[in-house]
MARGUVO-851421 format. One line per field, with one value per residue (C-alpha): residue in one letter; x, z, y. Coordinates in pm, 1 decimal. Last residue first. Example, Ala and Ser with C-alpha at 12.3 -4.5 7.8 and 13.67 -1.06 7.14 Angstrom:
% residues 2
resn: c(S; A)
X: c(1367.0; 1230.0)
Z: c(714.0; 780.0)
Y: c(-106.0; -450.0)
This chain:
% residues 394
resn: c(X; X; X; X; X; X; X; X; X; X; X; X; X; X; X; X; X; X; X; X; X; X; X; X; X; X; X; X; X; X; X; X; X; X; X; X; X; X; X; X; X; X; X; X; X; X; X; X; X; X; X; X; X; X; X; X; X; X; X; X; X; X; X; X; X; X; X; X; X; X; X; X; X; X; X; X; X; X; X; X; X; X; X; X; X; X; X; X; X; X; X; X; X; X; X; X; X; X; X; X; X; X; X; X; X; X; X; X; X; X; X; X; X; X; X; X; X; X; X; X; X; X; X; X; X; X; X; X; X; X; X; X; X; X; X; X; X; X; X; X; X; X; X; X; X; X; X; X; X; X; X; X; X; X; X; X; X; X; X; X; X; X; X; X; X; X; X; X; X; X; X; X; X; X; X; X; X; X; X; X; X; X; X; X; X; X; X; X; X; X; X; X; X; X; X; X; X; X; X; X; X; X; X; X; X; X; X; X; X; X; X; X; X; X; X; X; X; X; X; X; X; X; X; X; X; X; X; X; X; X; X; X; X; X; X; X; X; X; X; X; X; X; X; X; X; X; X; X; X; X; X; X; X; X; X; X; X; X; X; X; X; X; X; X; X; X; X; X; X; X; X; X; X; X; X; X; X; X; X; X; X; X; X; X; X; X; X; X; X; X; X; X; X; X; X; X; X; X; X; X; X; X; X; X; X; X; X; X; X; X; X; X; X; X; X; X; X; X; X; X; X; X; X; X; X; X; X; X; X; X; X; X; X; X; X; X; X; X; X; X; X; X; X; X; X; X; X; X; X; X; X; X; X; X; X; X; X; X; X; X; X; X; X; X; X; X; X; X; X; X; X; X; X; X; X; X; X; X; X; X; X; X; X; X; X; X; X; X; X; X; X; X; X; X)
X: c(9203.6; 9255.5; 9411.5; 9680.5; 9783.9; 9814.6; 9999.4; 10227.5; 10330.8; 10350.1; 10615.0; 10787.0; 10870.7; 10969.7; 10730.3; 10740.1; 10437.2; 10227.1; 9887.2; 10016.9; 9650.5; 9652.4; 9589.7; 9901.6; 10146.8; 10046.6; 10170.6; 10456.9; 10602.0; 10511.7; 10785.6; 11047.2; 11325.9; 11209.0; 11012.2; 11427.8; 11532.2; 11209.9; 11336.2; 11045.6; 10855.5; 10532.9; 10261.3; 9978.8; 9728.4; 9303.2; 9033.8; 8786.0; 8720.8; 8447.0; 8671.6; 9014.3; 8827.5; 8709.6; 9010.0; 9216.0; 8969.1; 9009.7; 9420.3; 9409.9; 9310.0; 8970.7; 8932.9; 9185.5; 9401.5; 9581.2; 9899.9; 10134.0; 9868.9; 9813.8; 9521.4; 9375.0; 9646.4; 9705.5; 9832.8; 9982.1; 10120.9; 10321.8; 10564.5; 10549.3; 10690.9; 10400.1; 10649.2; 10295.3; 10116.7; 9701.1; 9547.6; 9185.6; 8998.0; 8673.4; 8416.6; 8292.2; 8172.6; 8241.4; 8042.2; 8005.0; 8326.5; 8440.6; 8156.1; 8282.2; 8652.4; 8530.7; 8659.3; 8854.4; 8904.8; 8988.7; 9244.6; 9397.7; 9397.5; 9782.1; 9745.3; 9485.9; 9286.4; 9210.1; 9195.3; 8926.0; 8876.6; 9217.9; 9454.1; 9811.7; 10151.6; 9957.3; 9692.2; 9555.6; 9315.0; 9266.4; 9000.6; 9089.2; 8811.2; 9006.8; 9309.9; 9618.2; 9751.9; 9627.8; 9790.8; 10128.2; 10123.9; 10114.0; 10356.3; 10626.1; 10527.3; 10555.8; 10926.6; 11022.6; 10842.0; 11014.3; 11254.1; 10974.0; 10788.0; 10965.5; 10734.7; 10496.1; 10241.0; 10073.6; 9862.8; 9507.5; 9440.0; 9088.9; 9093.3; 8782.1; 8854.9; 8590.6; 8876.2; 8691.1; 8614.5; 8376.5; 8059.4; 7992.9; 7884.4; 7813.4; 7806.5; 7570.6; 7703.9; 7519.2; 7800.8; 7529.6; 7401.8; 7622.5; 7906.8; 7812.8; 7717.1; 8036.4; 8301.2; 8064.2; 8090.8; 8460.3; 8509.9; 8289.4; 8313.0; 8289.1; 8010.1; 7769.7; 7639.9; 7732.0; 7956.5; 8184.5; 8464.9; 8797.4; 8943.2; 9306.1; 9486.4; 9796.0; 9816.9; 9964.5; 10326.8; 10332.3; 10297.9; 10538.5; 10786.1; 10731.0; 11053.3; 11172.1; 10834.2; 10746.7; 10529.0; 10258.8; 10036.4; 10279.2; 10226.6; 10090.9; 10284.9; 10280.1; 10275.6; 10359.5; 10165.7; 10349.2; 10358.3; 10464.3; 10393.7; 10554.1; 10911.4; 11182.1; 11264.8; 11632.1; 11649.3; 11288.4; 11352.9; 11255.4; 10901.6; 10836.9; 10929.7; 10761.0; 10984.4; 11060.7; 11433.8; 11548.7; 11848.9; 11853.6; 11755.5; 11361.7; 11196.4; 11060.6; 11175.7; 11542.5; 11850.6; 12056.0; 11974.8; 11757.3; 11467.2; 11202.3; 11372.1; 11460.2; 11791.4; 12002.3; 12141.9; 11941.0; 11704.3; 11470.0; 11302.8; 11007.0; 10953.1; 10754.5; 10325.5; 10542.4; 10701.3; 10423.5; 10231.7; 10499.2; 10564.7; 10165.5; 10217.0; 10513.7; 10348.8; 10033.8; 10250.0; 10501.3; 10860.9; 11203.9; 11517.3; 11807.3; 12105.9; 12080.6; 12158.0; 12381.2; 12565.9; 12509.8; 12768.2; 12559.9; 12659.8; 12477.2; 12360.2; 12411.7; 12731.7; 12507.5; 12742.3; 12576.0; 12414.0; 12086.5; 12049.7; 12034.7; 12303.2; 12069.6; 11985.2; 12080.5; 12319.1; 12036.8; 12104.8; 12306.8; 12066.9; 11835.5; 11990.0; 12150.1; 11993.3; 11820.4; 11873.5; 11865.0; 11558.2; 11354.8; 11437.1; 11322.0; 11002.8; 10949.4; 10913.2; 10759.0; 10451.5; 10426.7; 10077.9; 9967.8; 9869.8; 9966.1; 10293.6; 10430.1; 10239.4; 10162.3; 10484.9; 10685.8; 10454.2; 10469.6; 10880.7; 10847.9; 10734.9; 10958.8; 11208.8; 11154.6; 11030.1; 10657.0; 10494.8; 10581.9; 10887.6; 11189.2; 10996.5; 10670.4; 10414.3; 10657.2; 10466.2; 10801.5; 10816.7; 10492.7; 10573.4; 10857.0; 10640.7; 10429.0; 10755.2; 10848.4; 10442.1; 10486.3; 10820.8; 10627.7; 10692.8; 10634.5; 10854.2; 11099.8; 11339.4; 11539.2; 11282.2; 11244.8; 11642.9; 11597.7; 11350.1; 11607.6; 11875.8; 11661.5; 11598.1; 11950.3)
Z: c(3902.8; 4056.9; 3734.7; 3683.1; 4024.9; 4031.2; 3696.9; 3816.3; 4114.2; 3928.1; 3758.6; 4001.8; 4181.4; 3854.8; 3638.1; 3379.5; 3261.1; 2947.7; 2913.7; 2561.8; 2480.2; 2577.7; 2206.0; 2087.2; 2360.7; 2260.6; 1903.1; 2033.2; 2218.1; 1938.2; 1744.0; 1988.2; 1953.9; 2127.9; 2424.5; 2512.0; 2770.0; 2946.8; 3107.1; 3046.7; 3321.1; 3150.6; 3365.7; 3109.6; 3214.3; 3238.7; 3406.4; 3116.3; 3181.2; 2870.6; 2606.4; 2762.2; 2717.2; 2363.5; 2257.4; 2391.1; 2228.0; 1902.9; 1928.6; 1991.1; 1624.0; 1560.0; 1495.5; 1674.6; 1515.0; 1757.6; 2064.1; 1859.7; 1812.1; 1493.2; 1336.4; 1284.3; 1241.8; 1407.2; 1824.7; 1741.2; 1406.8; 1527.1; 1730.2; 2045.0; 2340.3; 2503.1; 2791.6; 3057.5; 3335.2; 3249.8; 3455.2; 3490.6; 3751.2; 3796.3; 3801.2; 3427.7; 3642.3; 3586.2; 3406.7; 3065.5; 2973.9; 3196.1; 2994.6; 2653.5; 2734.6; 2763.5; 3074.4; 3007.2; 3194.6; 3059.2; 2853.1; 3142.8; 3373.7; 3484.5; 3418.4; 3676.8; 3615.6; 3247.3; 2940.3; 2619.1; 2294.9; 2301.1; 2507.4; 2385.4; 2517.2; 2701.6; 2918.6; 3286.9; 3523.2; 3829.8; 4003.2; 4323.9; 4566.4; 4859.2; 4728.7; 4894.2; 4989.9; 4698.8; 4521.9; 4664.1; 4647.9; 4242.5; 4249.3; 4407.6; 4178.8; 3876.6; 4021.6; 4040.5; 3742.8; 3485.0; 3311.8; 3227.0; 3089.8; 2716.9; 2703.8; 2999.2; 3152.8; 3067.8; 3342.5; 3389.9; 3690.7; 3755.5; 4022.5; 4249.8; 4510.9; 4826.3; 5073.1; 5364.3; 5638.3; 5943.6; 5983.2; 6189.3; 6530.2; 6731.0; 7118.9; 7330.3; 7621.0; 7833.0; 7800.6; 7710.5; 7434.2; 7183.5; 7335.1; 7361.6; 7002.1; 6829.5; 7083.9; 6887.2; 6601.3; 6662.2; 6834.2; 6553.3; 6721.5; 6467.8; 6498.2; 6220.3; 6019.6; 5635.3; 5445.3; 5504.5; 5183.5; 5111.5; 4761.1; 4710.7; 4385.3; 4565.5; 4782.6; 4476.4; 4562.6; 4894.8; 4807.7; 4618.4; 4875.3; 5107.4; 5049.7; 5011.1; 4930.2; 5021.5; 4715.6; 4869.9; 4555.4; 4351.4; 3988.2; 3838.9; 3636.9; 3243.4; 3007.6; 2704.0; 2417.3; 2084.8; 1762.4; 1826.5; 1572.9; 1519.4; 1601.1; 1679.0; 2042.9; 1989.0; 2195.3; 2230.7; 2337.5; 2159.1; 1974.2; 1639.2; 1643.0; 1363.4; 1188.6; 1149.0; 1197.1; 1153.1; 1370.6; 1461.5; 1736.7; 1687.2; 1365.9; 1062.8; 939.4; 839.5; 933.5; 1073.4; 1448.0; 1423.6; 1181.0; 979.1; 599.8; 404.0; 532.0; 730.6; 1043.1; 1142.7; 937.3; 1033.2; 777.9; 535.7; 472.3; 174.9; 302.4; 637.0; 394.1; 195.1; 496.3; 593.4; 314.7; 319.9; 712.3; 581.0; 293.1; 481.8; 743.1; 522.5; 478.2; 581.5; 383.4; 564.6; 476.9; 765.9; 986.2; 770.4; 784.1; 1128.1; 1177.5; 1286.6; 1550.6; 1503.0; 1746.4; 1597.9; 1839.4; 2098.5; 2397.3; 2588.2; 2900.5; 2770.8; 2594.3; 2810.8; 2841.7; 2669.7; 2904.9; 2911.4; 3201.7; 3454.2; 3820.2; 3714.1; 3462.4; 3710.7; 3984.5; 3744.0; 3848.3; 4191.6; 4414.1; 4139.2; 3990.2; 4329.9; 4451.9; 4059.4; 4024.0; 4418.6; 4349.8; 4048.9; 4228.9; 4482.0; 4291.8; 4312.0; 4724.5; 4951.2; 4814.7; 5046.3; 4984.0; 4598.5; 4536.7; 4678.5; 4523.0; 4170.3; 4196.8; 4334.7; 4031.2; 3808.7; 3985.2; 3855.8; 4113.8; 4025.3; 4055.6; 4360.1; 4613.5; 4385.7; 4531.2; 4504.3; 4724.7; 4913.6; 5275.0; 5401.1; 5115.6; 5196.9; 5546.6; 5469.1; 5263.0; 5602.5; 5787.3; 5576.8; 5578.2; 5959.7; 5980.6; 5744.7; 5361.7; 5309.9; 4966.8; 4981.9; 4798.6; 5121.8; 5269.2; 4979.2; 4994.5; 5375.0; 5276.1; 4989.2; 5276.3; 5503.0; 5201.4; 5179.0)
Y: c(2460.2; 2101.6; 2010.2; 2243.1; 2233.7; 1843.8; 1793.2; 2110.8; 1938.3; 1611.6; 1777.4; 1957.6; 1576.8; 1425.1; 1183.1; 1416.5; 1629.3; 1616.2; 1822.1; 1975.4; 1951.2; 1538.4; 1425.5; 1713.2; 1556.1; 1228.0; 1285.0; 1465.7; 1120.1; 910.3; 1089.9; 1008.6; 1248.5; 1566.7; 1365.4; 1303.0; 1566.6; 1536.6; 1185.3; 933.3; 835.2; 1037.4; 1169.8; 1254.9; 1492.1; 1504.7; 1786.4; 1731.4; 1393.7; 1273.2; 1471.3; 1333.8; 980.1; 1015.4; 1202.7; 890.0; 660.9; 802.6; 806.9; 480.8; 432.8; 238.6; -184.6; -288.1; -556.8; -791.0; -740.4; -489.7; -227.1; -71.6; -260.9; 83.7; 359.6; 630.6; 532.4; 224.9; 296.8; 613.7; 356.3; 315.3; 552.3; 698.5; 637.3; 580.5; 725.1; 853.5; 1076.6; 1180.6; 1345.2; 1247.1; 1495.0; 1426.4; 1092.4; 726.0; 429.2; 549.3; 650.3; 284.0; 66.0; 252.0; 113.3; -218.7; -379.9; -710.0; -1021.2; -1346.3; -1134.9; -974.5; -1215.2; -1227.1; -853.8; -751.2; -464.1; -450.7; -220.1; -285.2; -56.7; 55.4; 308.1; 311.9; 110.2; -126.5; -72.7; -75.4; 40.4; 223.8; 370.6; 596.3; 775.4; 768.9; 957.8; 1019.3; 627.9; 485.5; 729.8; 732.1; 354.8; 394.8; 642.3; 456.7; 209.6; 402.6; 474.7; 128.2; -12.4; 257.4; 34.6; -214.5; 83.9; -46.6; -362.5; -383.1; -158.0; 176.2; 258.5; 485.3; 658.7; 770.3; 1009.0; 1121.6; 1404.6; 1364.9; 1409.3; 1453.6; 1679.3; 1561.3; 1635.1; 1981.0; 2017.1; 2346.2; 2374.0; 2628.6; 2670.2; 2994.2; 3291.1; 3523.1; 3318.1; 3528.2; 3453.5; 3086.2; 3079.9; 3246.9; 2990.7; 2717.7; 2846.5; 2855.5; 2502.2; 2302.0; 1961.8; 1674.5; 1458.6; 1638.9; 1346.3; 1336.4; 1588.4; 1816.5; 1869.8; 1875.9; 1868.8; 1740.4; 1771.0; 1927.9; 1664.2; 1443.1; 1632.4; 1579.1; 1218.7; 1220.8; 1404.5; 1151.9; 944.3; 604.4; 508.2; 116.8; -19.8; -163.3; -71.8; -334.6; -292.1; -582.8; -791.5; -860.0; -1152.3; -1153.3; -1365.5; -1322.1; -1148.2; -812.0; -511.3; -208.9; -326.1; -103.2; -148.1; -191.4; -545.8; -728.0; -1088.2; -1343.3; -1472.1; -1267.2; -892.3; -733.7; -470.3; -88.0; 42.7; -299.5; -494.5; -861.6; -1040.7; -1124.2; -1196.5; -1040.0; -693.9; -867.9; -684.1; -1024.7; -1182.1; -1420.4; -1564.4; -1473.8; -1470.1; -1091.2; -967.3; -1289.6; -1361.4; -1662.8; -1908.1; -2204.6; -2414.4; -2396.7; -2010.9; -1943.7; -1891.3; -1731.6; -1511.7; -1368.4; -1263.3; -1084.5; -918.3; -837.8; -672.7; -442.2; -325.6; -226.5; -17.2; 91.5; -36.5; 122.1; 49.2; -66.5; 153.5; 440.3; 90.9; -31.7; 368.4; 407.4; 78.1; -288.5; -482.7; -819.5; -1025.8; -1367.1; -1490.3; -1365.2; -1522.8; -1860.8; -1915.1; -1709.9; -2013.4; -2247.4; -2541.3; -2825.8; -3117.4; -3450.2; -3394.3; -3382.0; -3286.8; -2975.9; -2870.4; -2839.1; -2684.5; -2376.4; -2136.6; -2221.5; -1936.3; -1629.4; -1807.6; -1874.1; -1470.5; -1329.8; -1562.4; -1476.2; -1087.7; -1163.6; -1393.3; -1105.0; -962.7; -1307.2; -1298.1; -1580.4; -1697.2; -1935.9; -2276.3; -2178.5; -2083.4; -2370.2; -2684.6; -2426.2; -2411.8; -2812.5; -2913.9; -2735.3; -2821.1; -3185.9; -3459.3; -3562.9; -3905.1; -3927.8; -4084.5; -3912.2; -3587.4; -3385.9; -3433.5; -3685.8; -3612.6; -3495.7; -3273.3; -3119.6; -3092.2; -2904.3; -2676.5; -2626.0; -2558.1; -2236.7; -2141.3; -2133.0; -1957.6; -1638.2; -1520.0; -1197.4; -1176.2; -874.0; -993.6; -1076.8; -1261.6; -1485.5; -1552.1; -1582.4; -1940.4; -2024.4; -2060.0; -2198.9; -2462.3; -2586.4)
């Protein structure tokens, strides 16, 4: 069974190796985990597994995806005291709600909408679903998860119409991959644009015109001419929205991501969710244990940096206005504060947004950006970048 799961790995792209196949046999043989220890559920042997053929974290989604597509359904099959999951089951409280329920649910303000709340968890006592006012499922209630409201706080579940203002729960995001295979060069074509060559350090590199100049001048006695070497002394500081609704764009931000580590020696990146805050981080499975304060980066890099930040800018208006506004805790000042601070500090800046053009119209969050970033906001298309690149580099 477990050459199976071993070309499952393979096959999402997982570089898992023969010898770290037989080391997790050996593992089993030595009854690590097993009906012979002290641990034998498959949740045991999914962390034995991953940490034996997973040898750098930014696969662990890759081999989340590969072990759950193999195994579904293992566990519940060896132990018939188990719940049938969830997810296993049909919605029977996801509502489908006409235009005119929708058009009928009334929408709150900010500060009204977080002392409702507040009211209701001091009230509720038991669990509700499909309702109007309680936390719970499904329904048109502003509290909960499931359900339908134009403007609500999504607590626990699974996001579905993108409404809510503010999330309350831990979510955990993955870095994008910067080995990212491109299935075409055109990108980085595209990031060339923002190139700057430049000679600098010891001269080893011949210099065949001066030097052609000097021998003809020296009456045809050699005289050869070194120059340093070129080099792309560009500096780009790339900033990335990740999780929630840029989910659908991990592909293609990925594609870009490898583009640019590939183009641009002097790249720092960092990342953020939805709007740019006080703090941002580098690795998301650490990203509260290890924050960079947003003054320490203004402070720490150049004017001559370029700056670019990817992301939707699809939120709602809270996030980027309003103090408290994020979905993740209360910041103390607006995003859109730090974002002037930052495009004010990096005067060559743009925004490449994932987002199909067609729709920055409807989203309200989307023109707020646009007027923070100077109308400096380009799709994530091939022209686009294009123009991102040749406006900046001017």
């Amino acid at each position: 069974m477990l050459i199976d799961f071993f070309y499952t790995l393979r096959a999402a792209k997982v570089p898992v190796s023969v010898r770290e196949y037989l080391t997790l046999l050996e593992a089993l043989k030595a009854n690590v985990v097993g009906p012979d220890s002290d641990s034998c559920s498959i949740d045991d042997f999914y962390h034995l597994s991953r940490t034996v053929m997973v040898k750098d974290e930014k696969h662990f989604d890759k081999f989340d995806k590969a072990f759950g597509a193999y195994f579904k359904g293992v566990e519940m099959l060896t132990d018939f005291t188990k719940e049938v999951p969830l997810d296993w089951l049909q919605k029977i409280l996801e509502k489908e709600l006409t235009p005119e329920q929708k058009a009928a649910i009334e929408k709150m303000g900010w500060d009204e909408l977080m002392e409702t709340l507040k009211k209701r968890l001091e009230e509720q006592k038991e669990r509700h679903e499909g309702g109007n006012k309680w936390i719970g499922t499904g329904g048109t209630s502003p509290f909960g998860n499931g359900g339908y409201n134009p403007q609500g706080v999504r607590i626990g579940g699974k996001g579905g119409n993108r409404s809510a203002v503010k999330v309350w729960e831990q979510r955990a995001y993955k870095d994008y991959d910067d080995t990212q295979e491109l299935g075409t060069r055109n990108i980085k074509v595209a990031l060339r644009r923002l190139r700057k060559f430049a000679r600098e350090g010891s001269a080893e590199e011949l210099d065949l015109p001066d030097t052609i100049r000097s021998t003809a001048a020296n009456a045809g006695f050699l005289d050869i001419k070194m120059v340093p070497e070129r080099h792309n002394n560009v500096k780009v500081l790339l900033l990335m929205d990740v999780g929630g609704t840029m989910d659908d764009h991990i592909a293609r931000v990925e594609e870009l991501f490898s583009a640019a580590k590939a183009e641009f020696k002097h790249l720092e990146f960092y990342y953020f969710h939805n709007c740019v805050y006080d703090f941002m981080w580098k690795n998301n499975k650490r990203r509260y244990a290890e924050k960079f304060a947003t003054w320490d980066i203004l402070r720490k890099y150049n004017k001559d940096y370029k700056l670019i930040f990817v992301g939707d800018a699809t939120m709602s208006p809270y996030e980027i206005l309003q103090t408290g506004g994020s979905v993740e805790y209360n910041n103390e000042e607006p995003g859109a504060e730090w974002l002037q601070r930052l495009t004010h500090t990096f005067p060559k800046f743009a925004w490449i947004n994932p987002e199909p053009q067609g729709v920055w119209q409807y989203r309200q969050s989307i023109s707020i950006i646009q007027q923070l970033m100077s109308q400096r906001m380009f799709p994530l298309t091939l022209k686009g970048l294009e123009d991102a690149m040749r406006m900046m580099s001017k």
